[in-house]
MARNU-377971 format. One record per residue (C-alpha): residue number from 0; residue in one letter; x, y, z. Coordinates in steps of 0.05 Angstrom, whole numbers. Each point is the difference from the previous one (the first is absolute). Example, Ala and Ser with C-alpha at 12.3 -4.5 7.8 and 13.67 -1.06 7.14 Angstrom:
(0 'a' (246 -90 156)) (1 's' (27 69 -13)) 
This chain:
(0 'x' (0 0 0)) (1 'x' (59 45 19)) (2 'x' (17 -12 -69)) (3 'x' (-61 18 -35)) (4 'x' (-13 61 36)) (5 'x' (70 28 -19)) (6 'x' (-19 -20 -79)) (7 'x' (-58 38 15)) (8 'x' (31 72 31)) (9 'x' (48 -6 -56)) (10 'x' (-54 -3 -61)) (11 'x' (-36 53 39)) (12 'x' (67 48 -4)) (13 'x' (9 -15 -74)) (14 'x' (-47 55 -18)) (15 'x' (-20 -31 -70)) (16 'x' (-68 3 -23)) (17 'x' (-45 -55 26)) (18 'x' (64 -18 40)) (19 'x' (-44 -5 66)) (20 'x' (-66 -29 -46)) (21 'x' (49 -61 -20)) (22 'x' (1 -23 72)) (23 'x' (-65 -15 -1)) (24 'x' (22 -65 -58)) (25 'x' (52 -21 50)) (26 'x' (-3 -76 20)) (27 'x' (5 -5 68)) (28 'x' (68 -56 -11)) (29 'x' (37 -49 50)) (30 'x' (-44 9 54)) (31 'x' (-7 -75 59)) (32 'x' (-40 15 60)) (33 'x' (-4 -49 55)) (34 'x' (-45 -67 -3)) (35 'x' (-75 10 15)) (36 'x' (0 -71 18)) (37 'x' (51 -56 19)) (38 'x' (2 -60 -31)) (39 'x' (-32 -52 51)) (40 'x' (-53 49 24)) (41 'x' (-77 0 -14)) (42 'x' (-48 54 -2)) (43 'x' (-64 -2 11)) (44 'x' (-59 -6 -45)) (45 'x' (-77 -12 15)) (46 'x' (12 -68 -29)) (47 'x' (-45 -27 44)) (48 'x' (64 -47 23)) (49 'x' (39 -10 52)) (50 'x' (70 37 8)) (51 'x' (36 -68 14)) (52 'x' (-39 -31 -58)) (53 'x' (21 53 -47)) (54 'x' (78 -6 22)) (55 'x' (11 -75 0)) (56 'x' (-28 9 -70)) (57 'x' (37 47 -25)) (58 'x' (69 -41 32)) (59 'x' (-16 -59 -32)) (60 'x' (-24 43 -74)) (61 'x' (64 27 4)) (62 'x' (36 -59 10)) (63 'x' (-34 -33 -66)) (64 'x' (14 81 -38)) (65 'x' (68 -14 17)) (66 'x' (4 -63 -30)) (67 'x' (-40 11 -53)) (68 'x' (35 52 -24)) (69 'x' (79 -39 -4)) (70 'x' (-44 -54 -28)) (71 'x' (-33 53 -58)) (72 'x' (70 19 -10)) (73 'x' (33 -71 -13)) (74 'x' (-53 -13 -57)) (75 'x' (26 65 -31)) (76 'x' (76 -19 12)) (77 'x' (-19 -75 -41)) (78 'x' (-40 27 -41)) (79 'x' (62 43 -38)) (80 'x' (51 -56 25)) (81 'x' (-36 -62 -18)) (82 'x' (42 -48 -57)) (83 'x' (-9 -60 -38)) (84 'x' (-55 -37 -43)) (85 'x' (-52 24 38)) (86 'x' (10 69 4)) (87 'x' (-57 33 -40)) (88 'x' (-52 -35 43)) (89 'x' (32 18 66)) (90 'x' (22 72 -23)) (91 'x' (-81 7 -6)) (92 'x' (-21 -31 56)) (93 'x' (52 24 54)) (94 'x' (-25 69 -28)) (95 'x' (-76 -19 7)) (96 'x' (16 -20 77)) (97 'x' (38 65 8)) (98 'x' (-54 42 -19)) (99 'x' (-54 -42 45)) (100 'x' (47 5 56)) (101 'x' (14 79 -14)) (102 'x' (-87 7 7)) (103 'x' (5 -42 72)) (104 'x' (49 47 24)) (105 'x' (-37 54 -14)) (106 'x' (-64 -30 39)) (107 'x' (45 -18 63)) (108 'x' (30 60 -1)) (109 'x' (-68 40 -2)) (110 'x' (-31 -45 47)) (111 'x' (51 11 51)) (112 'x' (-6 76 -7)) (113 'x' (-81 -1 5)) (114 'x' (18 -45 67)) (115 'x' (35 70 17)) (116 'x' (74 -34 1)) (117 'x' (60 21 -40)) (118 'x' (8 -47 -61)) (119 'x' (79 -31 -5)) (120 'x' (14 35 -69)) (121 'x' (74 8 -8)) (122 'x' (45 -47 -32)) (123 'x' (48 5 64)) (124 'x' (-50 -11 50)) (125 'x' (-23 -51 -35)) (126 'x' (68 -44 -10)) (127 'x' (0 7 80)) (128 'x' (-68 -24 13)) (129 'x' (-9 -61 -60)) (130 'x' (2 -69 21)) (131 'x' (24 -18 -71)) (132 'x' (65 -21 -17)) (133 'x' (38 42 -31)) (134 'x' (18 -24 -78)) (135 'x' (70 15 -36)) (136 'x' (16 54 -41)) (137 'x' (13 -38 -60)) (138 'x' (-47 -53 -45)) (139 'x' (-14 -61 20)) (140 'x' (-26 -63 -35)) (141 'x' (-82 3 -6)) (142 'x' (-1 -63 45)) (143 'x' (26 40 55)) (144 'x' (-35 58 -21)) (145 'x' (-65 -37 -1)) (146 'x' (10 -30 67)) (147 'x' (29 66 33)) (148 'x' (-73 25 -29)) (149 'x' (-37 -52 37)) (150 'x' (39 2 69)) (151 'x' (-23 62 3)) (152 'x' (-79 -4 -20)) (153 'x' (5 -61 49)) (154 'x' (23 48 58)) (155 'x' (-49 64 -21)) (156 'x' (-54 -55 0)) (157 'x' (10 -29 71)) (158 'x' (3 73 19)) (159 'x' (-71 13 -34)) (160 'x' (-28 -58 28)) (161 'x' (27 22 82)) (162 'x' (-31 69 -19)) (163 'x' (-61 -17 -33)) (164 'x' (-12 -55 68)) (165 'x' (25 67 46)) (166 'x' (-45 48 -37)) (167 'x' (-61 -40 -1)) (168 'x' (-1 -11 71)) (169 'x' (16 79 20)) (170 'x' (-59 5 -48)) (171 'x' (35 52 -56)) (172 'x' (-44 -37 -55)) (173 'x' (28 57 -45)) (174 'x' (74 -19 8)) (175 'x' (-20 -75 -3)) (176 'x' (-38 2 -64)) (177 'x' (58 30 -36)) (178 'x' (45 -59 28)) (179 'x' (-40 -49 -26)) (180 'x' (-33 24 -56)) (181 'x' (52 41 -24)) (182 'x' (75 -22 30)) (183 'x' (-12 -74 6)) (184 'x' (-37 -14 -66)) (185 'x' (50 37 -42)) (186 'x' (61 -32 40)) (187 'x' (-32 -72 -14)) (188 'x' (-9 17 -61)) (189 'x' (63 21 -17)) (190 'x' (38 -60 37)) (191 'x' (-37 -57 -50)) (192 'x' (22 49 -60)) (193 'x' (70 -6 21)) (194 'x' (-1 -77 29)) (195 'x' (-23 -33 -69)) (196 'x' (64 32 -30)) (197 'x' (42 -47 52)) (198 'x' (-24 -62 -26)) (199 'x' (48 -35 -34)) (200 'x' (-56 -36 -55)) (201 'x' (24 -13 -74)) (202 'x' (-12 53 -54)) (203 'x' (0 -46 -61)) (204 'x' (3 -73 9)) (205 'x' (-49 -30 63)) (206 'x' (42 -58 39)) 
């Protein structure tokens, strides 16, 4: 601010015409205030639901946000790194399971905001918090990548499943609705796309 306001004296001294006007069109730039509300907190909203309720939920959405979200980002890192015979069909379908895991994120995200908690959101929170493990930096054969894939949707589903047992019982139908119609179904889904490419069945002559 100190900043700004000596910009400002020193446009107002320049005596040009519509010198003083032009502040008026100045962006307001590099300005951070403090945080209106810590991660971990809740407010509160007439949601009709308990305070506890509402913060175990939002614990155990983040949790699955977290994971989600390393999980989103491995189907992007196979989808450009992907190799070998099968490549076109997995190029398309790690990018189809990207996108559908890109729309969860967005739901858990919003769902733990309307809860009034602070969504996990940044790419280093979110390498502290993940229960995933972490993958290389380089490319990998699409075995590994496949079953790196699926370790992963196995461990976001047993997370679902906790949640979806936790929230139906603290009676947040809201947050357990998007669990299982939304998180679960897609996850499932997702896992017997990626299993069938693990088989090991004959492409052109049956035994």
């Amino acid at each position: 601010m100190a900043v700004q306001r000596k910009q400002q004296r020193k446009q107002r001294r320049g005596g040009k015409a519509g010198g003083a006007r032009a502040l008026e069109a100045q962006p307001l730039l590099r300005q951070r205030s403090e945080e209106i509300q810590p991660f971990g907190t809740v407010v509160d909203y007439p949601l009709a639901l308990a305070a506890k309720s509402r913060a175990e939920s939002i614990r155990a959405l983040n949790q699955i946000l977290s994971d989600t979200l390393v999980l989103r980002d491995m189907y992007k890192k196979h989808h450009w790194q992907v190799s070998g015979a099968t490549f076109f069909q997995l190029h398309l379908l790690f990018d189809k399971h990207f996108k559908e895991q890109a729309a969860l994120i967005d739901m858990l995200a919003e769902r733990v905001q309307m809860l009034g908690g602070v969504a996990i959101a940044m790419a280093h929170d979110v390498a502290e918090m993940t229960r995933i493990e972490r993958a290389p930096r380089g490319r990998e054969q699409v075995p590994a990548q496949l079953s790196r894939l699926l370790d992963a949707h196995e461990l976001i589903l047993a997370e679902t499943r906790e949640a979806v047992k936790l929230t139906t019982e603290n009676r947040d139908d809201g947050t357990a609705d998007l669990l299982m119609g939304d998180v679960l179904r897609t996850n499932e889904m997702q896992v017997w796309f990626l299993s069938e490419h693990l088989v090991d069945t004959p492409l052109v002559r049956a035994t």
